[in-house]
Structures are given as C-alpha cells and as structure tokens.
LOTORVO-453985 format. One record per residue (C-alpha): x, y, z; residue number from 1. Coordinates in steps of 0.25 Angstrom, whole numbers, always signed. Each point is the difference from the previous one (the first is absolute). Layout:
<atoms>
+-------+-------+-------+-----+
|     X |     Y |     Z |   i |
+-------+-------+-------+-----+
|     X |     Y |     Z | NUM |
...
+-------+-------+-------+-----+
</atoms>
This chain:
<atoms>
+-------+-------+-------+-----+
|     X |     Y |     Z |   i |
+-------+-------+-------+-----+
|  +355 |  +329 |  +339 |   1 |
|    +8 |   +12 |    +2 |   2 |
|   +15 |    -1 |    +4 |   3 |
|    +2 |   +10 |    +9 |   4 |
|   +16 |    +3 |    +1 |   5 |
|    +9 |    -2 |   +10 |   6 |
|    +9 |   +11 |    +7 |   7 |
|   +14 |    -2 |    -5 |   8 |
|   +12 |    -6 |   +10 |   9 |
|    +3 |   +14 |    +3 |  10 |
|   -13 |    +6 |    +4 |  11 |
|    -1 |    +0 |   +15 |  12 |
|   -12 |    -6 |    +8 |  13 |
|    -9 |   +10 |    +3 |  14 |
|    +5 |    +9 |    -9 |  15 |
|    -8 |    +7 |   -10 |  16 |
|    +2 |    -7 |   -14 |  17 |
|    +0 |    +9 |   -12 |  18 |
|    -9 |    -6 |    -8 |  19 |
|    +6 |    +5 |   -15 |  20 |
|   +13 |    -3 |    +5 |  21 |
|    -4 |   -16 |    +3 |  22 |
|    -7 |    +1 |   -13 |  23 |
|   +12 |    +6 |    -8 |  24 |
|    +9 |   -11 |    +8 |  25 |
|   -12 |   -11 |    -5 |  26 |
|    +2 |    +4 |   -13 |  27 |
|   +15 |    -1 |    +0 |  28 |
|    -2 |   -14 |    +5 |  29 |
|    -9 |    -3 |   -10 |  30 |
|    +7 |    +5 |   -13 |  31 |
|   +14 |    -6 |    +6 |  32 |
|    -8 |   -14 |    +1 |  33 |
|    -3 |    +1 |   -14 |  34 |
|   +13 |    +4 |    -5 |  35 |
|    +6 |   -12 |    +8 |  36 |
|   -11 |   -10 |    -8 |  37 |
|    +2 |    +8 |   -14 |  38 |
|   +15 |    -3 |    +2 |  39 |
|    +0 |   -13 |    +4 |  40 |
|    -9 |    -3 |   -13 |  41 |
|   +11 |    +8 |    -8 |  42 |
|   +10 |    -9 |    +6 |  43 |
|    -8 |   -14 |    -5 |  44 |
|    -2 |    +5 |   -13 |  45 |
|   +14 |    +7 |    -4 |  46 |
|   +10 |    -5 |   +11 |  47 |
|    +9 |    +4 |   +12 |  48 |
|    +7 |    +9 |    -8 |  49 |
|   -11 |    +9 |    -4 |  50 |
|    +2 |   +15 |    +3 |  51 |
|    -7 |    +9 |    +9 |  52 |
|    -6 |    +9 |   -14 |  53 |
|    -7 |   -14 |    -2 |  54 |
|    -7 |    -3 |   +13 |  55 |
|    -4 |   +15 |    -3 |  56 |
|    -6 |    -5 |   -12 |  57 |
|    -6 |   -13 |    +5 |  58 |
|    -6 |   +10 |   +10 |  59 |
|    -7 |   +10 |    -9 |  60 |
|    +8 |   +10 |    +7 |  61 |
|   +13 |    +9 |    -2 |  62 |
|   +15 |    -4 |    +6 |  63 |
|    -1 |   +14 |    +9 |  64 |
|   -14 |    -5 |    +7 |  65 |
|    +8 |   -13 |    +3 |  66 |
|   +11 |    +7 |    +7 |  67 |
|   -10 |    +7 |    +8 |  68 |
|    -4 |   -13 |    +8 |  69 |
|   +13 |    -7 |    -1 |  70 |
|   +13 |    +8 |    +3 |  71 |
|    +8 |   -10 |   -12 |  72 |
|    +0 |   -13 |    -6 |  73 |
|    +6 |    -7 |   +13 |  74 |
|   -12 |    +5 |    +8 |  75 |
|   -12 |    -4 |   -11 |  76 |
|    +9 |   -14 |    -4 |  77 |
|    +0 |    -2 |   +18 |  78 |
|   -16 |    +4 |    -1 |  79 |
|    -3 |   -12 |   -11 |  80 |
|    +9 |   -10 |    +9 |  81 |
|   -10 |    +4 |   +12 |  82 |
|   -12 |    -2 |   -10 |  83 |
|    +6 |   -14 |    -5 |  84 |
|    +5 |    -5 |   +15 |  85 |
|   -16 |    +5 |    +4 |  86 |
|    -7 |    -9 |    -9 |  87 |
|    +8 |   -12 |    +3 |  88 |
|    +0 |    +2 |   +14 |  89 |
|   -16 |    +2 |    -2 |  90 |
|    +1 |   -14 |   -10 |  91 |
|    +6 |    -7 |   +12 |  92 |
|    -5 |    +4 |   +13 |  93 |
|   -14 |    -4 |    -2 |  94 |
|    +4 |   -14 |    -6 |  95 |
|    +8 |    -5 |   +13 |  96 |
|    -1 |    -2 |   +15 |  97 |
|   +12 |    -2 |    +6 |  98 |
|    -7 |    -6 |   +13 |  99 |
|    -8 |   -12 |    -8 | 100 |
|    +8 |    -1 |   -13 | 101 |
|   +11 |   -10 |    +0 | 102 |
|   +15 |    +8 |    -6 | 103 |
|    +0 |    -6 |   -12 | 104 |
|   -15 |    +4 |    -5 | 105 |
|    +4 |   +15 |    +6 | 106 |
|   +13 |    -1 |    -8 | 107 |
|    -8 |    -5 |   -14 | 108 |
|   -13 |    +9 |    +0 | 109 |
|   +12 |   +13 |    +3 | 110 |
|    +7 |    -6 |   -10 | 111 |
|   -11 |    -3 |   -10 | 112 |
|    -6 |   +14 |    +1 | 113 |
|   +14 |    +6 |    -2 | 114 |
|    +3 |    -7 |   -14 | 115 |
|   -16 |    +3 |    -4 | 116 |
|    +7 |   +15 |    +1 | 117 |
|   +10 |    -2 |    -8 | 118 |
|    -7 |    -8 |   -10 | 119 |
|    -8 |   +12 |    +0 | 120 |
|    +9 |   +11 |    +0 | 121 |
|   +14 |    -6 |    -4 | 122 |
|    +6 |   +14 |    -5 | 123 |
|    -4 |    +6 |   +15 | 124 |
|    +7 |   -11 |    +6 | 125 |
|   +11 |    +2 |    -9 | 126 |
|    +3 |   +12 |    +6 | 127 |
|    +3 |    -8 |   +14 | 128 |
|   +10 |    -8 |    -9 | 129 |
|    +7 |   +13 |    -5 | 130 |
|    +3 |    +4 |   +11 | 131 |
|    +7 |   -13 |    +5 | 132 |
|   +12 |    +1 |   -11 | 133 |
|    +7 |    +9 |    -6 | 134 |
|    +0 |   +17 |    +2 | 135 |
|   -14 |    -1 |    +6 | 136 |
|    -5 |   +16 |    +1 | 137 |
|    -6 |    +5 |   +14 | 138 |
|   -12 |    +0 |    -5 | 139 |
|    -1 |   -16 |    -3 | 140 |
|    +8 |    -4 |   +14 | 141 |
|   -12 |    +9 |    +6 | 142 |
|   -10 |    -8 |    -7 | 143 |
|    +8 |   -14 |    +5 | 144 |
|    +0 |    +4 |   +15 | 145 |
|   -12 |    +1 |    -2 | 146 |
|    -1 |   -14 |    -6 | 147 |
|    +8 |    -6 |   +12 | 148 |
|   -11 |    +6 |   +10 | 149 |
|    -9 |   -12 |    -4 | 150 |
|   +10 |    -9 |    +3 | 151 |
|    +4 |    +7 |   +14 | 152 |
|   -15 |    +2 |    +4 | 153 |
|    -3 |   -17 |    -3 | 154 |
|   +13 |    +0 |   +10 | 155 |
|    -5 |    +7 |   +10 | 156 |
|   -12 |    -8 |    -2 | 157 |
|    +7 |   -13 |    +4 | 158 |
|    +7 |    +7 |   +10 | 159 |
|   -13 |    +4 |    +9 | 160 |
|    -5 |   -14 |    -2 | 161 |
|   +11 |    -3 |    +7 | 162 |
|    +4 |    +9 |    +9 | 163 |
|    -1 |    -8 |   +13 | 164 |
|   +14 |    -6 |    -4 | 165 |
|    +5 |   +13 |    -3 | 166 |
|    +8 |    -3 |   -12 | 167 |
|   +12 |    +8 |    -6 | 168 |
|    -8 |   +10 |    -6 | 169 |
|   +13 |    +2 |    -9 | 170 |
|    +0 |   -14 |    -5 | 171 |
|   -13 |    +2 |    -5 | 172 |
|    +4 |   +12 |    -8 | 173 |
|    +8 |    -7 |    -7 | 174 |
|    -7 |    -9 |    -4 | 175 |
|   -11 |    +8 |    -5 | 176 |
|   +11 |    +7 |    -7 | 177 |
|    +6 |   -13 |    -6 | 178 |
|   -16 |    -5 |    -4 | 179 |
|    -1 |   +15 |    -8 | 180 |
|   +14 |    -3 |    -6 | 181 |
|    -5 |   -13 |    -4 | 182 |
|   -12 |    +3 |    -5 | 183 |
|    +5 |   +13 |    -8 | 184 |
|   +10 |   -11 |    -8 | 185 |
|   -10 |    -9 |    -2 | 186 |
|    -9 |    +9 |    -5 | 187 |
|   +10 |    +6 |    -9 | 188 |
|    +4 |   -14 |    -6 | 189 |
|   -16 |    -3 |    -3 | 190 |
|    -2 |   +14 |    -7 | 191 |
|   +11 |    -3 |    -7 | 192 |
|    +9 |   +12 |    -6 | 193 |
|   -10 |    +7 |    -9 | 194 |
|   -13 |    +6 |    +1 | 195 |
|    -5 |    -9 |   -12 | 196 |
|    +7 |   -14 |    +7 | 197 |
|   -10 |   -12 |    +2 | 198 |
|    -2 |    -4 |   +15 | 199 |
|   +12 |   -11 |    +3 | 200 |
|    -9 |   -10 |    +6 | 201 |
|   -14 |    -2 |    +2 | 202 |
|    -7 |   +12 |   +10 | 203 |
|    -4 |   -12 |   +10 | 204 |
|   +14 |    -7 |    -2 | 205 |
|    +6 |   +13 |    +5 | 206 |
|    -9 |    +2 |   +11 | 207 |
|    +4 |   -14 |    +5 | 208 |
|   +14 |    +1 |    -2 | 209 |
|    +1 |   +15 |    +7 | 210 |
|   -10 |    -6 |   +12 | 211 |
|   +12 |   -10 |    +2 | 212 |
|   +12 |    +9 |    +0 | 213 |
|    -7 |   +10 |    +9 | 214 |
|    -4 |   -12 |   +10 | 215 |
|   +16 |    -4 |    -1 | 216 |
|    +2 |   +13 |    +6 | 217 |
|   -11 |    -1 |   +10 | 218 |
|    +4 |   -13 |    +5 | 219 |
|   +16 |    +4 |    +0 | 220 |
|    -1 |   +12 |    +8 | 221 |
|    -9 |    -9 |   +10 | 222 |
|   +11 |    -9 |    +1 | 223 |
|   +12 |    +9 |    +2 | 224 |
|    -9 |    +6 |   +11 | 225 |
|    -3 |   -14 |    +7 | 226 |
|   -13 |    -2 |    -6 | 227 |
|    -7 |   -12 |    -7 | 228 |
|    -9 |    +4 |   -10 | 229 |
|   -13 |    -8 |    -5 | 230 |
|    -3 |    +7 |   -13 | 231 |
|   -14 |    -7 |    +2 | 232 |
|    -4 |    +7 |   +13 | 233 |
|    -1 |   +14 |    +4 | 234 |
|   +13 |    +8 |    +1 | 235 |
|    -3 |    +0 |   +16 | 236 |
|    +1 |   -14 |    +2 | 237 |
|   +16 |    -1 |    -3 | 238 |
|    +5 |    -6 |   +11 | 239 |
|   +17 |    +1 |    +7 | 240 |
|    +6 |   -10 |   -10 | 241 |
|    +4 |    -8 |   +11 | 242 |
|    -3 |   -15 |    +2 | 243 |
|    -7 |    +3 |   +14 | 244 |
|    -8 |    +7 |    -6 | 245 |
|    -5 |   -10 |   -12 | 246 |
+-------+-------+-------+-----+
</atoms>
C-alpha cells in the first residue's frame, strides 16, 4: 500500500501542494525520527551524559548533519523526551478504560507499563532524574517537561471523567505534579546511583509499592475536594464525602 503524504500544517486547503517540497519536508521528518531513535540507543548504551559527537556516531552520520535537524542539544534532548513520553503514553492508553476500569487497576496497568520502561531503558530515564537535582542543563529540563506531560495528560484524564462536578482544575494539577514528583524519586531510589546498581527490590514489588503511593495521591486529593474514593470502582463513581450521601 502506498502512503501518500499529507500537506503539512502550513499548506492551505485548496492550495496547490508542491509536491518536492512535502517530499523534502517527508524526508526531514523521517531522518529527524531516526536520529531521535539512534540517540535514544546511545543514551542506553553509554549514559545521560553522552555527547552530541556520539549520537552522531550511534547515527552513522556526522555532528554538522545533526545540527541541521535540531538547532542544539536542548532541542534533540526535548525531541527524545517526546519520543520516550509517546511510547509510554502509547503503553498505556490502550491497557485502560477509564469508564469500566476501577482506579486502582487504571493506576497499576499505568504504573506497570511505566517500570517495564524503565526496566528497559534505565540510562533514558535517568535523564528524568538528572534533571530533578542539582545544575540540571536546559536540555534535560526540556526533556522532563516533557516527562511531566504523562502525568498531566492522565489528569486531564481524571478530570473529564469528572467534569460534571466541576472540580478545581488546579488541585488536580497538583496533584499530577506531586504523583510525577513521587514517582521520579521512587524511580531514582530503585535504579539506584549507578548505571551498574542492582534493582533495589523485585520489579513486581516496586510496581505494587509505586501503585500504593500513586493511589494515596489519588484518594487524598479526592478528599481534600470533598470526595470519597472507592479504589475498586471506576474514578466516576466517587461520591460527596458526606454521610447523606453513603
């Protein structure tokens, strides 16, 4: 089957496309894609703290052809955090419904696929956790921006579940903010300091222990809204933590 292109965003409808030009622009996509995927194997194999001369490498290509497709570091490092955020989200979204799936499987099978990917990729995810302490460069606090998307997304996620009590939209920020904290720490400890660390307990220990701390959040921020979780039911059957309503 031949994939015809799409018109970029730019192109007006009914315009006449340029056909070399959507080509070249194909292209571009397509080589910047496969730059992203040889970093992100650089990254795994040697580290966060690799250099741009080494994802050329991993690459088969040259730093200046880098450069061409990303403007610096911060731009390619904010590019693999997009590529990392897109195949968790992509882990995730088919594995739940939020209408039939009670919170606490939601919060295990997004927790579950999150450690798979780490487990996985533990020096990608390290980057995350760079950024978190110390002098973190503006190319890894790109990258976990684009980490705290996941959490904000599954927010929003919660949020339009339910919308019909119109909840305070900044509470639930914050707590998507306080479960990507969370996480980020818990993931840190479990790595442990070193690329060459053993795991700190048992992959499905962790995965238990992290579903409990994110469902604390959960069933907290309900509470401080009014709000009585059941952790075994859908997120839309809370109900007003009031006893008329028991």
């Amino acid at each position: 089957m031949v994939r015809i292109p799409r018109p970029h965003p730019s192109v007006k409808p009914g315009a006449k496309v340029d056909a070399r030009s959507e080509r070249w622009r194909e292209h571009r996509k397509k080589v910047r894609a496969e730059i992203v995927e040889a970093a992100f194997r650089a990254i795994d194999r040697l580290g966060p703290e690799l250099s741009v001369r080494e994802i050329a490498e991993e690459a088969g290509t040259a730093k200046p052809k880098i450069y061409r497709h990303f403007h610096d570091k911060s731009d390619l490092f904010e590019a693999i955090g997009e590529h990392l955020r897109d195949m968790l989200w992509g882990a995730i979204f088919p594995s739940i419904n939020l209408a039939t799936d009670s919170a606490r499987e939601v919060i295990h099978r997004s927790v579950e696929e999150y450690v798979t990917l780490v487990d996985k990729h533990p020096n990608v995810l390290r980057v995350f956790i760079q950024a978190r302490s110390g002098s973190p460069t503006e190319a890894t606090l790109r990258t976990l921006n684009e980490g705290r998307e996941i959490t904000l997304a599954m927010a929003d996620m919660f949020d339009n579940e339910l919308h019909d009590m119109k909840l305070d939209h900044a509470a639930v920020e914050l707590a998507a903010h306080a479960a990507f904290g969370s996480a980020a720490s818990a993931t840190e400890w479990w790595l442990g300091p070193d690329s060459d660390s053993p795991r700190r307990m048992p992959r499905e220990q962790f995965v238990e222990h992290l579903t409990t701390i994110m469902m604390g959040v959960i069933v907290g921020t309900a509470e401080a809204l009014g709000l009585r979780v059941n952790p075994d039911k859908p997120i839309h059957d809370v109900l007003p933590s009031n006893p008329a309503a028991s």
